[in-house]
C-alpha positions, 0 to 999 in steps of 0.5 A, a space after each residue: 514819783 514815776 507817771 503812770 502811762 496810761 493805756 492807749 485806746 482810740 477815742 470814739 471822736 478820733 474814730 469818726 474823725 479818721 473815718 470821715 477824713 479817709 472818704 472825703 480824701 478817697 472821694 476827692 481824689 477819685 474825682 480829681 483823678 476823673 477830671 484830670 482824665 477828661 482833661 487829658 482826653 479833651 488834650 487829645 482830642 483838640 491836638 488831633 484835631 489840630 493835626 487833622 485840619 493840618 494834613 486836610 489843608 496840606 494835601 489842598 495846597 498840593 492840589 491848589 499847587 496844581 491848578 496854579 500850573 494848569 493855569 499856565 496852560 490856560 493862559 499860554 498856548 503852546 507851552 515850552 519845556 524851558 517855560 514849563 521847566 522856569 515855571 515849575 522850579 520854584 514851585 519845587 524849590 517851596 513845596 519839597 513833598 512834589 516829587 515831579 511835575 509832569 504834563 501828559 500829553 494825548 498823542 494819537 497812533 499817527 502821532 507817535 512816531 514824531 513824538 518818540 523821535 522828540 523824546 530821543 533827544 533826552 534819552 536814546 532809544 527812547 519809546 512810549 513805555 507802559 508799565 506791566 507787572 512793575 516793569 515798563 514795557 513798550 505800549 502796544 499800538 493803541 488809537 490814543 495815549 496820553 503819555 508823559 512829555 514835559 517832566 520836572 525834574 528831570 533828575 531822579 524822575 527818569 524812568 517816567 518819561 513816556 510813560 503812557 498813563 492811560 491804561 492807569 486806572 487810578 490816573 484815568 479815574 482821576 481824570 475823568 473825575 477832572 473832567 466832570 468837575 473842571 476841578 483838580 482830582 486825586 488819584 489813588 495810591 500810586 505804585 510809580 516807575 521812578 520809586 515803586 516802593 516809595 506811598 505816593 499819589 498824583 493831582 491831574 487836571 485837563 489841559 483844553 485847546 481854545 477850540 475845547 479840544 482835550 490836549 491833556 493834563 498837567 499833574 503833580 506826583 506828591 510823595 505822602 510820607 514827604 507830604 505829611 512830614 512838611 506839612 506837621 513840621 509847617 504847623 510846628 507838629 512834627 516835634 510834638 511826640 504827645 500823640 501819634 499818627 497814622 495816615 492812610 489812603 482810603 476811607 478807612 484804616 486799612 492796614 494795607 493802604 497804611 503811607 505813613 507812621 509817626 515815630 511815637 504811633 505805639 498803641 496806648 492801652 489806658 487804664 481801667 479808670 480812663 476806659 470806664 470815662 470812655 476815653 479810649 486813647 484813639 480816634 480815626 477822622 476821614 476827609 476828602 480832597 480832590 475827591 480821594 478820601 484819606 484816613 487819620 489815626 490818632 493814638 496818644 502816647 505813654 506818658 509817667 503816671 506822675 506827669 498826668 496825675 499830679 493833682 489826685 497825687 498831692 490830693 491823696 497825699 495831703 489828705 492822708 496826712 491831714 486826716 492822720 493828723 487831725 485824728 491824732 489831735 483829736 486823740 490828744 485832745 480825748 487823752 487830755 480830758 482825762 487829764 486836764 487837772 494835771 495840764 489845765 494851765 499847759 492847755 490853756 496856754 495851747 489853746 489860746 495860741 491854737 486860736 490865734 494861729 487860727 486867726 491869723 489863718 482865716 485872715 490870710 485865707 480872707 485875703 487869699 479869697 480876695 485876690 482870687 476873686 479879682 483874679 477871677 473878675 479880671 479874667 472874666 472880664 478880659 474873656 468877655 472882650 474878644 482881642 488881639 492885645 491887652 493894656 491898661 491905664 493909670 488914673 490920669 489914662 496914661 498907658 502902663 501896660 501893653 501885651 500881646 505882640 502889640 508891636 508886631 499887631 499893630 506896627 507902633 513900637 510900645 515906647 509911642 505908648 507907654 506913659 502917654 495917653 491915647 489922644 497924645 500919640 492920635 491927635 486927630 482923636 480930639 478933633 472929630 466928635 467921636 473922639 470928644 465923646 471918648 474923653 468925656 466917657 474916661 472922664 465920668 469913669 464909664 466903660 466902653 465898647 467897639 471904638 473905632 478910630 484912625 492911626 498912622 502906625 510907624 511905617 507911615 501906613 494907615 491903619 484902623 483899631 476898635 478898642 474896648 475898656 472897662 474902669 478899674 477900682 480898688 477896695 475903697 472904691 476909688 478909681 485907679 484907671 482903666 484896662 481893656 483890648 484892642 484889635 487891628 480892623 483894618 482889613 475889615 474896614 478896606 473890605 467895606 470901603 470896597 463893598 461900598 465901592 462895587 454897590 455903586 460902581 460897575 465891576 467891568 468898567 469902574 464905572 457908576 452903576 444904576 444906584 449912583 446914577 440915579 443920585 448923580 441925576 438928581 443932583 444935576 437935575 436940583 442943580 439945574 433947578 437952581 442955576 437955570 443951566 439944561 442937563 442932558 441925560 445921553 443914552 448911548 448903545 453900542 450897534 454890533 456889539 452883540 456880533 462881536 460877543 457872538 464871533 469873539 466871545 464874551 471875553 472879547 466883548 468885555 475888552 470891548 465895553 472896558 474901552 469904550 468906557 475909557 473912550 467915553 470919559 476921555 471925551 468928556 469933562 470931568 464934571 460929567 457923569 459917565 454911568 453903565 446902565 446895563 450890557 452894552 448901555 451907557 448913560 452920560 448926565 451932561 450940565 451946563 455952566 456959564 462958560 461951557 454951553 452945551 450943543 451937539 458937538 458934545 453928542 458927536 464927539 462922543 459917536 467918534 470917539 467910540 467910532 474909533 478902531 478896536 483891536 481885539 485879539 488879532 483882528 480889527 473891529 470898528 463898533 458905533 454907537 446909536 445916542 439918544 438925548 433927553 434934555 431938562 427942562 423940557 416941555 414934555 420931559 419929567 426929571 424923573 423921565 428923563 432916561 425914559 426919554 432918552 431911551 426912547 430917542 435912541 431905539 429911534 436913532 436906531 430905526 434911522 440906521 444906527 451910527 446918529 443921535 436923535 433928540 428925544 420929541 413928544 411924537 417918538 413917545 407915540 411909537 412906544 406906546 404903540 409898542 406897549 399896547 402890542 404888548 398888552 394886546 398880545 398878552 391876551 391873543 392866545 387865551 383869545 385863540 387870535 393866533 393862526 398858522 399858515 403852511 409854506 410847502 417845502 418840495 423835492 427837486 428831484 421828484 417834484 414832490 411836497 415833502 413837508 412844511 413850515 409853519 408860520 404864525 400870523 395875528 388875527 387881531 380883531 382891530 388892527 386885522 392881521 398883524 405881520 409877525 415882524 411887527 409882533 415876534 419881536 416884542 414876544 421875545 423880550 417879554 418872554 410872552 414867546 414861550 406860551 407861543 411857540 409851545 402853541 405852535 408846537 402842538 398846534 402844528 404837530 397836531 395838524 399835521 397828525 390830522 392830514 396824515 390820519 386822512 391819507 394826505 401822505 406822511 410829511 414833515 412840518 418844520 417849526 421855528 424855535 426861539 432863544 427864549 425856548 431853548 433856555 427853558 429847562 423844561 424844554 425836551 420834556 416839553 416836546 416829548 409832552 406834545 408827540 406824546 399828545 398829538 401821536 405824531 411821528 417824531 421823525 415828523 417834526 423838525 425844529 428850526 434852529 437859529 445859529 445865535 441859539 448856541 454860539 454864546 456856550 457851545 458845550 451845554 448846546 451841544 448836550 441839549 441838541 443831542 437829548 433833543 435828537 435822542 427823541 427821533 426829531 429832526 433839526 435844522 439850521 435855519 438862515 444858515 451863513 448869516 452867523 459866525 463860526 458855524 463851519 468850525 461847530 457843525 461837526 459837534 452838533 447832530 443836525 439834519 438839514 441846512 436851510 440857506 438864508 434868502 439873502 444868498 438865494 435872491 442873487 445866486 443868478 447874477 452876483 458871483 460870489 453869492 453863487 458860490 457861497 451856496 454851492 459851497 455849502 451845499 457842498 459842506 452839507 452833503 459832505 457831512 451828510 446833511 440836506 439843504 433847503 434853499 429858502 426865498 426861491 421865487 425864480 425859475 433861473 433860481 431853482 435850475 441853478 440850485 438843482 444843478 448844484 444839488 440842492 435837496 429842497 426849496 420852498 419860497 413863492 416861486 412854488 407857494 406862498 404860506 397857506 392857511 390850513 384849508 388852502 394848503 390841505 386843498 394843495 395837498 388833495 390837488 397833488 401839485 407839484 413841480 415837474 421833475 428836471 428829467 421831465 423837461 429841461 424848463 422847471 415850472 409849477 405842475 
């Protein structure tokens, strides 16, 4: 008998199944095909990223390139063509996107024909050539061109050679950016002579002469496409075809400033779905070198839809084919209800093995479950601990398993390490208590962090590792090692033995600084508690080495104090303590041993070997020293005081004339409290108006007249009477106290001097001193324009008097200050011209008035030649430059004839008047006295 098929008909249950199956697949799929999305836009985003960091940081190789040429400029003057071409080869040889090197010179209109002439030994008939719509022509006569002299290579590079650049606007932009900045700048985009078609920029920077003359400027033509290449193929990019560039000149991408397209920069339009997550398939970054901007566009390339979306795919795939399936199960399950009589015992067997299968299932899935939760554990683990290698341990702590280049990282082949522990091939790890604590923590199966320990790695070179562990423990809890990471510390460790090093040494000289100093002395001085031996504590300063930082430079002067250091600890024992206390101050901790006493012969020795000649640069200096020597114990000589002392025993060695010692004594203590109550009591002289100006007359020699005055200050002090500025300026200058003084000075001369003009006294001009201490002071042109503004004076009716040693230490930022300065309408003046150095070479740059000849040269202008003639040399120069000459300290009639007759514009000294206060030196004004003009009577003298 034949079954009956029966109809089919979707179950209710079967419906639902399939229904709910359908939209869990659609969801999933729809949310893993978001996620691989965002994965493939963060992909992109970090691969750009990683690109742009790539051309940033080549385009600033290029420009350091640069500064390490313009630092052979720097360092060798004149430079060669052969030393130019051998320093610039291998710098071509490594960087293949530097078309040519070139140092521009500035040649002048004079200067041109030699220059051309020494160009035609490369190519005949050469000219200096200009580059005019595209093509080069001759360079018309200019006062000034900075033209292409040194070229390399010369090959290919021809056509630049005489290139006058200085009609260039992106070269001369460049430059000034360069000399603005004492940085490398960036050009534009270049159209060059040599490849006019070929994207390219240059990278110039200043070349000064040792006087600060401009010479000209060394440069580097880069080719950008060349440039962009090295530097993806340097990164390991060019090959990566997943996203592709373009590189732009400017701030933006503009496609017309567009120097270079990678081969797979083909726009990608992203689908709908990847538009709506906001990803685009594009970026643009701009950055900045050398003060150019430069643009990156980034777009990602085509790629299979099956390459990017396998997971959704399978996704879909498995969910259909799940979801069809298990409604069809439930479709035969709905189908079976109907005839379970007839199959009860077929599905029941099914059943029974359904549910072992699905057993089996969920215990496979329980075990699947736990690895990956160890997986995970492990991986979080290994993320928690930043490395550099990964290894790990069996129970008895023998390594097993060492990745991460740790041969290459470490310098110890993996051989060393496997199956051995880590105090077997470090034995010192067990003789240092850190090392016991390590094995005492593996051995109670403790984790543990940041242990840092000492090897020697298989080159024999010593290094230093941190390792961290973590125990490891099966199901059952028992333990079966250890896993962890490490790192190679050792240029941290060297950069802290170096910093502990610099804080307790001078950078100069090697020398202790004041911190180990101060723990050297007080172990000398417990030392000389115990044993009963004296220490001496030597302060010693050099004498004339503010003149030769003055006349030689700083640099000079380090070369000198790095040699007297070296004089310093020759001459001494190596128990000594040699110590830079600050400038040109060194202290020396000298102790007593039974069989080496200490006595004066030890201080002299020292003086003559710091007395010993110094070459420095070409010229010979000879530098002595002034030694102070406070000796422990002493009565009257705290340890604790004891530099104090000796400091104090040195200024007396100073008061003696320099170049001795003295020991220090409770009496030399006197005169520095003498210096600390002039101190005190000059802190409260200006609140207490105890300051008066007195009034030099500064008179014409051609007619006699007064023309103007030096203000001078004086202290009426209500206890030590009228104190001399010598005893007093000094002290205001070290203490700063000197700019409040001489501010009131300012205002209280300009101020006096408006006062005699409001009441007819004639319109003269009051000269005031400034000091070192005032010129430094950021607030200084603002202040004096603050006091004219007060006052109403005329500022062509004040002059500042200025020292040489004001502005020879930095002469640019002098020179800039002067002219804001002069700007106001004042006058300035040198005062005490002669006594410094270098002045003739810097009197052209600064926009001074008048030069005031010192009185060292006035006293003995009648009967010492040569003083004679050094006045009337500068009263020469001054007029050559258009200045005028004051002679100062004129007491004599010989004097004053001899100083008309050399053309000296004024004098003021005692001849004429001492300073005045103001009564008496208004009462010489009312008087209207002055000198009888020389073609009144041949003899001068006072009217």
């Amino acid at each position: 008998m034949s079954r009956r098929r029966l109809p089919f008909s979707l179950t209710l249950a079967a419906g639902l199944t399939l229904a709910g199956g359908l939209t869990a697949t659609a969801v999933l799929t729809v949310a893993v095909s978001r996620l691989e999305y965002d994965n493939k836009a963060l992909a992109f985003e970090q691969g750009t990223g990683v690109r742009v960091a790539a051309l940033r940081q080549g385009m600033e190789e290029a420009v350091e390139v640069l500064n390490v040429t313009n630092q052979l400029f720097t360092t060798v003057q004149p430079v060669t063509r052969a030393q130019f071409h051998d320093f610039t080869t291998p710098l071509l040889q490594r960087n293949p996107y530097i078309r040519a090197f070139n140092f521009h010179r500035v040649v002048t209109a004079a200067e041109r024909p030699a220059f051309e002439a020494e160009l035609r030994q490369f190519q005949p008939d050469l000219v200096v050539r200009e580059m005019h719509n595209g093509k080069r022509v001759p360079a018309p006569a200019r006062p000034r061109y900075n033209v292409v002299d040194y070229l390399e290579p010369m090959q290919g590079n021809e056509a630049a050679l005489g290139l006058n650049v200085s009609e260039n606007r992106q070269v001369s932009d460049a430059l000034l950016r360069a000399q603005a900045s004492g940085r490398a700048a960036v050009t534009d985009l270049l159209r060059l002579a040599q490849a006019p078609d070929a994207p390219s920029f240059e990278v110039v920077m200043p070349v000064y002469a040792q006087g600060g003359r401009l010479l000209g400027d060394t440069a580097a033509v880069i080719s950008i496409p060349t440039l962009v290449k090295t530097t993806l193929a340097r990164a390991g990019l060019l090959d990566d075809h997943s996203i592709g560039l373009r590189f732009y000149g400017g701030g933006r991408a503009d496609p017309a400033r567009l120097v270079y397209t990678s081969p797979h920069a083909t726009p990608a339009v992203p689908p709908a779905a990847m538009l709506a997550a906001g990803y685009t398939g594009r970026t643009v970054d701009t950055f900045t070198v050398g003060g150019q901007s430069w643009t990156v566009e980034a777009t990602v390339a085509p790629s299979p839809w099956l390459a990017d979306h396998l997971g959704s795919t399978l996704l879909l795939a498995g969910g259909l084919l799940s979801t069809l399936l298990l409604a069809a199960f439930v479709q035969a399950a709905g189908e079976r209800t109907r005839k379970v009589q007839e199959l009860v015992r077929e599905r029941t067997a099914d059943l029974k093995l359904t549910n072992q299968r699905l057993i089996d299932d969920v215990l496979a899935r329980k075990r699947t479950e736990n690895a990956l939760q160890e997986s995970e554990q492990r991986f979080r683990q290994l993320v928690a601990m930043s490395s550099d290698w990964y290894w790990e341990q069996d129970d008895a702590f023998r390594f097993t398993h060492v990745t991460g280049d740790f041969t290459e990282k470490s310098g110890i082949a993996t051989e060393r390490v496997l199956g051995r522990r880590r105090w077997d091939y470090v034995p010192a790890l067990t003789d240092t208590e850190l090392g016991r604590e390590h094995i005492a923590t593996l051995e109670a199966h403790e984790p543990f962090r940041n242990l840092e320990y000492r090897v020697v790695d298989d080159n024999g070179e010593e290094r230093w590792f941190c390792i961290n562990g973590q125990p490891t423990f099966d199901e059952t809890g028992r333990f079966t090692g250890y896993r962890g990471t490490g790192s190679d510390i050792t240029a941290r460790k060297v950069t802290e033995q170096r910093v502990h090093h610099v804080a307790q040494h001078d950078v100069l000289t090697g020398l202790p600084n004041r911190s180990l100093l101060q723990d050297r002395l007080g172990q000398a001085v417990a030392y000389a508690s115990r044993s009963g031996h004296p220490v001496w504590v030597m302060l010693i300063d050099l004498d004339r080495f503010k003149f030769v930082n003055d006349s030689m430079g700083h640099k000079a002067g380090d070369v000198l104090l790095m040699t007297v250091a070296a004089r310093l600890r020759s001459s001494l024992r190596d128990t000594d303590t040699v110590a830079r206390l600050s400038g040109d101050e060194f202290v020396v901790i000298l102790s007593e041993h039974s069989d080496q006493p200490l006595t004066p012969d030890i201080v002299q020795r020292v003086m003559d070997s710091v007395a010993q000649p110094v070459m420095l640069g070409t010229k010979e200096f000879f530098v002595t020293c002034s030694i102070g020597v406070a000796a422990f114990p002493c009565d009257g000589t705290p340890a604790e005081n004891l530099i104090e002392h000796a400091d104090i025993a040195m200024y007396r060695a100073k008061k003696l004339g320099r170049n001795n010692f003295q020991f220090y004594t409770p009496a030399m203590n006197e005169e520095s409290l003498e210096r600390v109550r002039i101190e005190s009591a000059l802190r409260n002289a200006l609140e207490r108006n105890e300051f008066v100006l007195h009034y030099q007359p500064q008179v014409d020699l051609q007619t006699g007249r007064i023309v103007g005055m030096e203000a001078l200050i004086r202290w009426k002090h209500p206890e030590l009477g009228m104190v001399p500025p010598s005893r007093f300026v000094g002290i205001a200058e070290d203490t700063g106290l000197i700019v409040p003084i001489g501010a009131w000075v300012m205002r209280t001369a300009c101020a006096q001097n408006k006062a005699w003009q409001d009441a007819g006294l004639g319109k003269l001009r009051v000269a005031v001193n400034l000091s070192a201490r005032q010129f430094s002071a950021a607030d200084l042109v603002p202040g004096i324009e603050a006091v004219l503004d007060d006052t109403g004076l005329d500022p062509s009716c004040l002059e500042l008097e200025l020292t040489e040693s004001l502005f020879m230490s930095d002469v640019t930022p002098a020179v800039e200050l002067l002219h804001r300065m002069k700007a106001l309408g004042i006058n300035l003046s040198i005062d005490d011209f002669g006594t410094g150095y270098s002045s003739f070479s810097y009197l052209s740059r600064f926009p001074i008035d008048v030069l005031k000849i010192d009185r060292s040269f006035v006293n003995d202008i009648t009967h010492d030649a040569n003083d004679a003639a050094i006045v009337a040399s500068i009263i020469a120069l001054a007029h050559n430059l258009r200045l005028s000459v004051i002679a100062e300290g004129v007491e004599t009639a010989e004097q004053l004839d001899y100083l008309r007759h050399q053309g000296c514009d004024e004098m003021q000294g005692y001849y004429f008047s001492k300073p005045l206060p103001a009564n008496e030196f208004e009462q010489l004004l009312r008087q209207r006295r002055g000198l009888v003009a020389p073609e009144d009577e041949p003899q001068t003298a006072v009217a």
